[in-house]
DSSP file (Angstrom, degrees, kcal/mol; ACC not computed):
  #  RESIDUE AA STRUCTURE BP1 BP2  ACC     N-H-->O    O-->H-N    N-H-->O    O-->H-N    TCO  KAPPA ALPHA  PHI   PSI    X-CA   Y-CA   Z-CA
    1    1 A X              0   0    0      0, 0.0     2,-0.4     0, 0.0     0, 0.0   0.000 360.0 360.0 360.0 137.9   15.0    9.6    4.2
    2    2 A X        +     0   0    0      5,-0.0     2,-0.2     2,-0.0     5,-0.1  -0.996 360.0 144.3-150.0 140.3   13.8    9.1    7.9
    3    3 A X        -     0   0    0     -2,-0.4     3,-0.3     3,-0.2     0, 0.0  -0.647  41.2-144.4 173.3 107.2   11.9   12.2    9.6
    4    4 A X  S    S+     0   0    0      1,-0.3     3,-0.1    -2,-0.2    20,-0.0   0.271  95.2  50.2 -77.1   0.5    9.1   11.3   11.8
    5    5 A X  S    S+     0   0    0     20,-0.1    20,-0.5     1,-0.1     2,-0.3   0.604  97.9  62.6-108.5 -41.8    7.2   14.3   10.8
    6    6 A X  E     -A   24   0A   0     -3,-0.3    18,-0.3    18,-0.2     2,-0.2  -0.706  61.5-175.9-100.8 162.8    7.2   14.3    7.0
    7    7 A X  E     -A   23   0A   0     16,-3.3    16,-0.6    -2,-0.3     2,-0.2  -0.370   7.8-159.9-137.6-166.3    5.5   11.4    5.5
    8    8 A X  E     -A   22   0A   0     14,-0.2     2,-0.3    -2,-0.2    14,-0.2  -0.599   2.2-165.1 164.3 126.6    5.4   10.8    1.4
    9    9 A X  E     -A   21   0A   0     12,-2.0    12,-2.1    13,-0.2     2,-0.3  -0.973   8.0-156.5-122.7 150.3    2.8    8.5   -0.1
   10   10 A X  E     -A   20   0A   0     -2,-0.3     2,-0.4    10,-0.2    10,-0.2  -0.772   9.1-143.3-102.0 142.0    3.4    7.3   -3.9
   11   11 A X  E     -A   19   0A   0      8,-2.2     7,-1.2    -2,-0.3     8,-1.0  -0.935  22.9-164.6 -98.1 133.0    0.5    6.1   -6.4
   12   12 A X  E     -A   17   0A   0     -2,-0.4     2,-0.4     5,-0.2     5,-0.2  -0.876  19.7-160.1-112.3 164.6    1.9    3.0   -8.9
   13   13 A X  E >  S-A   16   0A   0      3,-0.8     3,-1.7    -2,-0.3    -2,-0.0  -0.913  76.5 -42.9-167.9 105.8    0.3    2.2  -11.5
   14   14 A X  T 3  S-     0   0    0     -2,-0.4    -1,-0.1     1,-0.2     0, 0.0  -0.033 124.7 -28.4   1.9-122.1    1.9   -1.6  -11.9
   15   15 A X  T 3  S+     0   0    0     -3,-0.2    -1,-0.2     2,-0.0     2,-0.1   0.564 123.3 102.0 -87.0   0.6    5.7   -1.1  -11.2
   16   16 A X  E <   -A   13   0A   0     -3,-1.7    -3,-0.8     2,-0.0     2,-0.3  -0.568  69.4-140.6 -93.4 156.2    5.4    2.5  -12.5
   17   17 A X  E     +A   12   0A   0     -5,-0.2    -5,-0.2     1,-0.2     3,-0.1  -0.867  28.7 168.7-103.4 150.1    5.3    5.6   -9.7
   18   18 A X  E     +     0   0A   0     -7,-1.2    30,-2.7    -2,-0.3     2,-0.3   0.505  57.1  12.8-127.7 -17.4    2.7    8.0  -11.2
   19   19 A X  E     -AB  11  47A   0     -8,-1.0    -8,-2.2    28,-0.3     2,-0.4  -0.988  49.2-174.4-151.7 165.4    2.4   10.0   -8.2
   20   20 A X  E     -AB  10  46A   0     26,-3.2    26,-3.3    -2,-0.3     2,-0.3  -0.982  12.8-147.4-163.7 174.3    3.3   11.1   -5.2
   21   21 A X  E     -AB   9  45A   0    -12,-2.1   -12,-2.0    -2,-0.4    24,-0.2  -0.928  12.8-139.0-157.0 132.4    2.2   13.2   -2.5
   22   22 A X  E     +A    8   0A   0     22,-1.5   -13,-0.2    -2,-0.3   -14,-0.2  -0.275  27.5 169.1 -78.9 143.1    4.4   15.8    0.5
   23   23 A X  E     +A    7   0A   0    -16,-0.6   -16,-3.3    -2,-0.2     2,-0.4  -0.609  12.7 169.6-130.8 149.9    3.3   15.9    3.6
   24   24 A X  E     -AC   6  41A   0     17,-2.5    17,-2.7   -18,-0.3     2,-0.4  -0.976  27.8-130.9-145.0 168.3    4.7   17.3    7.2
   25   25 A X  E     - C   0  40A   0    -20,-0.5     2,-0.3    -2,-0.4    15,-0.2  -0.669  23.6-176.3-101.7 165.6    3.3   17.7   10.3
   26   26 A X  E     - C   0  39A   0     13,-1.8    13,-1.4    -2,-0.4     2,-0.3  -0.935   7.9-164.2-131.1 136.2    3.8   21.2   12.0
   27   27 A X  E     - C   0  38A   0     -2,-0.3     2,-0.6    11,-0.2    11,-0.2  -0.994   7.8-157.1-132.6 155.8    2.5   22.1   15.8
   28   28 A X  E     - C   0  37A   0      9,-2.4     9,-1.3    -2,-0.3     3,-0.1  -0.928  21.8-127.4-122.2 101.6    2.4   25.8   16.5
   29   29 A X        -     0   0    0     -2,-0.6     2,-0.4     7,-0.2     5,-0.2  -0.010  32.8 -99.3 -71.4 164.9    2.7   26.3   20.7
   30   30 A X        +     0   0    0      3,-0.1     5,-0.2     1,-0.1     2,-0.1  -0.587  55.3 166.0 -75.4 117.5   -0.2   28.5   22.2
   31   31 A X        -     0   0    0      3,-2.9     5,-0.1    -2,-0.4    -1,-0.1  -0.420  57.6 -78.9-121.6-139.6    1.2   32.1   22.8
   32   32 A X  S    S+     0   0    0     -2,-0.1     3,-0.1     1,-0.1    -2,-0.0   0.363 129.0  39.0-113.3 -16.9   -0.6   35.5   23.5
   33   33 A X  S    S+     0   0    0      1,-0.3     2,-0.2     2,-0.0    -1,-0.1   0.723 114.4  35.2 -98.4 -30.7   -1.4   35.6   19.8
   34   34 A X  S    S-     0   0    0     -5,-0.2    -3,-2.9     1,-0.0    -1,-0.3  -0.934  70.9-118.4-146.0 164.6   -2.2   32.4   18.5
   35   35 A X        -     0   0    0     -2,-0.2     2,-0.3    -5,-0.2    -4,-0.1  -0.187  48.5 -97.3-102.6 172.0   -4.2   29.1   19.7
   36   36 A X        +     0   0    0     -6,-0.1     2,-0.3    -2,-0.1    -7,-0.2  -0.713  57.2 178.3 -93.6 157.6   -1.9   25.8   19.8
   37   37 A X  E     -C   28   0A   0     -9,-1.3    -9,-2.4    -2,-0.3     2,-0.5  -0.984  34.3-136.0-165.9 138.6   -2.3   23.6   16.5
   38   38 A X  E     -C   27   0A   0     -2,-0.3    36,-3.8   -11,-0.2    37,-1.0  -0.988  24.9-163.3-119.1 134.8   -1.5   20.9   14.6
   39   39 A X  E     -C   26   0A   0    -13,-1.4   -13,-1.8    -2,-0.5     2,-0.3  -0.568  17.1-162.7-133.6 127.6   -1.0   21.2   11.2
   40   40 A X  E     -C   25   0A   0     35,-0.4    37,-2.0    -2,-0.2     2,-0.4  -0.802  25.1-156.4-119.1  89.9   -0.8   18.8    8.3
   41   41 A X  E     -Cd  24  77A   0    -17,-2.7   -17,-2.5    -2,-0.3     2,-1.3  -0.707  13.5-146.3 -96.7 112.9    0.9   20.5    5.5
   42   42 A X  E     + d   0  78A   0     35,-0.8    37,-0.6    -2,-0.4     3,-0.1  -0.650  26.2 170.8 -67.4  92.6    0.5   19.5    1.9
   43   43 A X        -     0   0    0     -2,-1.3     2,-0.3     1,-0.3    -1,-0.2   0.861  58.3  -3.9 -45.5 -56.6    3.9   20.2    0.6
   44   44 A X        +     0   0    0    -22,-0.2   -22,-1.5     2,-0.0     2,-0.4  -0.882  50.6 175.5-160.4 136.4    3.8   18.6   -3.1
   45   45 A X  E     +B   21   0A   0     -2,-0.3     2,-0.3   -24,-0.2   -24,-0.2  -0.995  19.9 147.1-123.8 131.7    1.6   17.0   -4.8
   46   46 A X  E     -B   20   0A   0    -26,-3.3   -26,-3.2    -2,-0.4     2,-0.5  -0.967  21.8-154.6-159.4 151.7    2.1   16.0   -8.5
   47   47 A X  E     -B   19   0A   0     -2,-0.3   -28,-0.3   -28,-0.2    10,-0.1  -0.949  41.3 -78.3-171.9 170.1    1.5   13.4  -11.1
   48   48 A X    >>  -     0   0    0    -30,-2.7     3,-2.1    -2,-0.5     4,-0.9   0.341  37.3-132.9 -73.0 141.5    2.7   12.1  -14.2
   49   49 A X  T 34 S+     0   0    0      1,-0.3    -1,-0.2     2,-0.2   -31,-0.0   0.522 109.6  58.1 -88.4  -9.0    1.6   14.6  -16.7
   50   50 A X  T 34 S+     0   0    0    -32,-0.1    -1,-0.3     1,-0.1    -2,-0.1   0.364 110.8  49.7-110.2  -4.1    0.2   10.9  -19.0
   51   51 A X  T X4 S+     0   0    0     -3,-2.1     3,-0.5   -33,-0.1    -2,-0.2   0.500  82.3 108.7-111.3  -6.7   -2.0   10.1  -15.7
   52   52 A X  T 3<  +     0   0    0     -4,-0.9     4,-0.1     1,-0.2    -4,-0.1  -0.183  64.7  46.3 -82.6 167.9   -4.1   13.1  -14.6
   53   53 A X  T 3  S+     0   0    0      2,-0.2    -1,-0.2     1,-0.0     3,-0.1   0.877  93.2 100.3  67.7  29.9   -7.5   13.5  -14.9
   54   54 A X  S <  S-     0   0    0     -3,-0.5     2,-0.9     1,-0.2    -2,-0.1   0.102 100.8 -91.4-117.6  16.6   -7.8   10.0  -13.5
   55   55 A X  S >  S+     0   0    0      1,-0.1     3,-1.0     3,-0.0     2,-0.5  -0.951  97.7 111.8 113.0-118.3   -8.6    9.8   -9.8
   56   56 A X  T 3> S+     0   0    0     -2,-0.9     4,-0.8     1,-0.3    -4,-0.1  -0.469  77.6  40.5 -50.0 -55.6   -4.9    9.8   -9.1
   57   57 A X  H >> S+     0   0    0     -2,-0.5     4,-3.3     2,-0.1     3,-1.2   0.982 121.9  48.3 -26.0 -71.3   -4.8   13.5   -7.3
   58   58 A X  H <4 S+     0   0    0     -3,-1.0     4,-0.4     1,-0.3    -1,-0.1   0.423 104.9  50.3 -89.5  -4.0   -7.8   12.6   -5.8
   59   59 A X  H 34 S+     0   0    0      3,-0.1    -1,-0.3     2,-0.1     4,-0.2   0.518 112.3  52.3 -47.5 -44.6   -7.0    9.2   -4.5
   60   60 A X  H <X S+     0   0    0     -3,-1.2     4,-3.5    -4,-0.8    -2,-0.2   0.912 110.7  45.0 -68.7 -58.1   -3.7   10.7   -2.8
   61   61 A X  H  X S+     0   0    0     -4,-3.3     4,-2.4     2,-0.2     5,-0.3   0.982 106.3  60.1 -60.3 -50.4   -5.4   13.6   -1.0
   62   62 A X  H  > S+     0   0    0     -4,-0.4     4,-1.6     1,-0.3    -1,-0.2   0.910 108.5  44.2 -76.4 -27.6   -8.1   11.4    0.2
   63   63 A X  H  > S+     0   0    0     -4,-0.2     4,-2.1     2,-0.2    -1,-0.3   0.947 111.6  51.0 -82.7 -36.8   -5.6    9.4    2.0
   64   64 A X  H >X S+     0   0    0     -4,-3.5     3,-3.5     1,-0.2     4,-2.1   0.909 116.7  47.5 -36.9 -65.0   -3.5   12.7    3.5
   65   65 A X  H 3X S+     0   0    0     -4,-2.4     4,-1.5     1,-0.3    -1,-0.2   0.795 116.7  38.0 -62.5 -32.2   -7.0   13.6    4.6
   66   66 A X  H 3X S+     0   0    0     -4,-1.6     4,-1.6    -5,-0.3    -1,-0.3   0.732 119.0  50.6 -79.9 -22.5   -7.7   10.2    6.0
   67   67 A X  H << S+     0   0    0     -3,-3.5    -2,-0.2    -4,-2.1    -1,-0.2   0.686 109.3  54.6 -64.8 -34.6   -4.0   10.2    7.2
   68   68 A X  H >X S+     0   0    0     -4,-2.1     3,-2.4    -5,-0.3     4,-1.4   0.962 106.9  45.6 -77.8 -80.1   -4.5   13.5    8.8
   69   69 A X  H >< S+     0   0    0     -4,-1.5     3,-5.2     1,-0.4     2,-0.9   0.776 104.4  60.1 -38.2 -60.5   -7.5   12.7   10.9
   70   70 A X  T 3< S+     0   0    0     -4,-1.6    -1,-0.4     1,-0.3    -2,-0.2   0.408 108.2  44.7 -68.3  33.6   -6.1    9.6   12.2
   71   71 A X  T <4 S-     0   0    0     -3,-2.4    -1,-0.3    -2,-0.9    -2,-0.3   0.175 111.3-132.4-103.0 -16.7   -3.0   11.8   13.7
   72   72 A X    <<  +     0   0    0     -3,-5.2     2,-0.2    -4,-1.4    -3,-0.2   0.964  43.0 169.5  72.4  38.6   -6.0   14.1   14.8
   73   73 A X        -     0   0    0     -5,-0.2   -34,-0.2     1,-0.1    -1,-0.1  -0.565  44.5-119.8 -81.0 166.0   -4.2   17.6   13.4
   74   74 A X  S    S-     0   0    0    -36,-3.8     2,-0.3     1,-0.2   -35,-0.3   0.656  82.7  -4.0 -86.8 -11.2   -6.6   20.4   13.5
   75   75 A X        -     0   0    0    -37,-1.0     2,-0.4     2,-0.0   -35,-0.4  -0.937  58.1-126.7-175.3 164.5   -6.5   21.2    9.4
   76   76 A X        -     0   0    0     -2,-0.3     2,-0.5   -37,-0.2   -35,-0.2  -0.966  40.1-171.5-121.3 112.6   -4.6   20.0    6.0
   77   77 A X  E     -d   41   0A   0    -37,-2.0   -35,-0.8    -2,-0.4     2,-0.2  -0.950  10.5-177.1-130.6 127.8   -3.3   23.2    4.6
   78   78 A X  E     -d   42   0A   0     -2,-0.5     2,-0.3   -37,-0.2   -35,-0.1  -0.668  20.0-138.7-111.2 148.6   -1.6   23.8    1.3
   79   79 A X        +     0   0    0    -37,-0.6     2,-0.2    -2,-0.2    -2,-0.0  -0.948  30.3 165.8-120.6 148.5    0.0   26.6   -0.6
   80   80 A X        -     0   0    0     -2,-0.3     4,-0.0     0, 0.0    -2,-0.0  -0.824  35.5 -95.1-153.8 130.3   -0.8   26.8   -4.0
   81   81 A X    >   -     0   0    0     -2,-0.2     3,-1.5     1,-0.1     7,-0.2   0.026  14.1-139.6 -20.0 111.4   -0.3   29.9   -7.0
   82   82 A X  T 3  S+     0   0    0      1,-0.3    -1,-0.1     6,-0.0     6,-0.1   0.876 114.9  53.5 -18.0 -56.3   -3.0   32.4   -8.0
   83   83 A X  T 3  S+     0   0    0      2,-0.1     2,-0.8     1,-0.1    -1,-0.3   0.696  88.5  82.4 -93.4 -17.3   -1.6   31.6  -11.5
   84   84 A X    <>  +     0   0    0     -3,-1.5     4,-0.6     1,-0.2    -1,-0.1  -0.638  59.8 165.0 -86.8 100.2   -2.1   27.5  -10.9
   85   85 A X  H  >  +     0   0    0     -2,-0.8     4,-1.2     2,-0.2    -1,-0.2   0.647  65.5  54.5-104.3 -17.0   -5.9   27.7  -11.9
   86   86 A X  H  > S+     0   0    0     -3,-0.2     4,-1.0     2,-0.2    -1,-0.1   0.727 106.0  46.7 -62.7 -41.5   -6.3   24.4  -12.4
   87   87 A X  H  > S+     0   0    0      2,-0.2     4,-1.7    -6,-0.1    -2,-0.2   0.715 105.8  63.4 -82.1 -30.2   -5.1   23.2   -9.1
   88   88 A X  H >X S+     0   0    0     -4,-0.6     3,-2.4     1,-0.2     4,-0.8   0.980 104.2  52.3 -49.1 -84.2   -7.3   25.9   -7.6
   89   89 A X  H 3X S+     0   0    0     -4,-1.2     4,-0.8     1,-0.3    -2,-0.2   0.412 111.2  39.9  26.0 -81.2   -9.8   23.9   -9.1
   90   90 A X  H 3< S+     0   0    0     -4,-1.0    -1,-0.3     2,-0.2    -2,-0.2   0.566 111.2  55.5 -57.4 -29.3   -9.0   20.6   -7.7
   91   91 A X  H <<>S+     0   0    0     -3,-2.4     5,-1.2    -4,-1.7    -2,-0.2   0.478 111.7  39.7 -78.2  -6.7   -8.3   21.6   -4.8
   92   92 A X  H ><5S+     0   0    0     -4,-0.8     3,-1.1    -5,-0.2    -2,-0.2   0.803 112.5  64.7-102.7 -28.0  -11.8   23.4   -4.2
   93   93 A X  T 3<5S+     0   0    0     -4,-0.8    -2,-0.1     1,-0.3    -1,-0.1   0.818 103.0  49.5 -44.6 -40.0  -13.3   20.2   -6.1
   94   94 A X  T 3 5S-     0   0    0     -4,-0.1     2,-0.5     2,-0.1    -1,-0.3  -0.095 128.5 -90.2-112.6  54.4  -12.2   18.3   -3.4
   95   95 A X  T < 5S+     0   0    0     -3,-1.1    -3,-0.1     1,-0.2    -4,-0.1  -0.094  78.9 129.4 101.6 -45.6  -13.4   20.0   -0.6
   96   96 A X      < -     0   0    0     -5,-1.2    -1,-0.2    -2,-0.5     2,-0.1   0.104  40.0-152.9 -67.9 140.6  -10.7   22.5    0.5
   97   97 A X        -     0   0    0      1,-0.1     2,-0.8    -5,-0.0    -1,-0.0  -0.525  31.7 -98.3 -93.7 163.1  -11.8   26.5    1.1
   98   98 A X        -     0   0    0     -2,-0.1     3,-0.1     1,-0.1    -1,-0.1  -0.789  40.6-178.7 -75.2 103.7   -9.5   29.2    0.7
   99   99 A X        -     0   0    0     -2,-0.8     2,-0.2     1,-0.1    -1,-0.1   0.941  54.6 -13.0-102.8 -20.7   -8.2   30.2    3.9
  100  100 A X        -     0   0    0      2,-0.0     2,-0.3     0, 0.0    -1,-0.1  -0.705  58.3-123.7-146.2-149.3   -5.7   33.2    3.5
  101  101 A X        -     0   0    0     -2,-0.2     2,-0.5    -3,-0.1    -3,-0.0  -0.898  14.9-141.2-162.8 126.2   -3.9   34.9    0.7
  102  102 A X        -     0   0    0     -2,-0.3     2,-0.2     0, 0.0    -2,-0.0  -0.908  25.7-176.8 -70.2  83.8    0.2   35.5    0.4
  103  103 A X        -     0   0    0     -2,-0.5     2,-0.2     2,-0.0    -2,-0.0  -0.658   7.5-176.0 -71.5 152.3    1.3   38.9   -1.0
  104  104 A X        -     0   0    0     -2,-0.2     2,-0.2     2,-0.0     0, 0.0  -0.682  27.9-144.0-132.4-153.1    4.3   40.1   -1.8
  105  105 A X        -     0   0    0     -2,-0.2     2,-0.3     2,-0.0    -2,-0.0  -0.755  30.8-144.5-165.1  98.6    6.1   43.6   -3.1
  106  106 A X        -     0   0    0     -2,-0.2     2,-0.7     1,-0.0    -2,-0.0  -0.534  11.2-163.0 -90.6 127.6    9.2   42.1   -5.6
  107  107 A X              0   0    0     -2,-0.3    -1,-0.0     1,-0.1    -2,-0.0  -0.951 360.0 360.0-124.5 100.6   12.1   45.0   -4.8
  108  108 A X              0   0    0     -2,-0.7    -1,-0.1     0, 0.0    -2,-0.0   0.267 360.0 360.0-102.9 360.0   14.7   44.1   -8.2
């Protein structure tokens, strides 16, 4: 896969991947509404359901975050479920604030 904008970092755990970690850049031009910005976007983050609650999350983000600065984007922004209360969690564990809220209105 080659895309100069989205990045993927992996955790191993000797030869095994135990995680692995999204990311793309976004930049958003300056209009009459909004400021210009660069954007680090947490896509996916996951790991091996026999590894959590070891660092491993929080080993991955701290290198996005450390990844992000040195590209100098203005924020690391993530979407993540209401319902995912656990990842709310982690994510507020390791620093990150709530910055907006998604609604929707499901028309079946």
């Amino acid at each position: 896969m080659k895309d100069g904008k989205q990045h993927i970092f992996v955790a191993n755990v000797g030869k095994d991947i135990v995680g692995v970690i999204v990311t793309k850049e976004e930049e958003t031009a300056e209009n009459s509404f909004v400021r210009a910005r660069k954007v680090l976007y947490i896509n996916s983050l996951s790991v091996a359901e026999t590894h959590r609650k070891k660092g491993i999350g929080k080993k991955l983000t701290t290198y996005v975050f450390d990844f992000g600065k040195s590209l100098t984007v203005d924020s690391i922004e993530l979407g993540v479920s209401e319902k995912n209360t656990s990842a709310i969690e982690f994510y507020r564990s390791i620093g990150m604030t709530t910055k907006s809220r998604r609604m929707e209105l499901k028309i079946i």
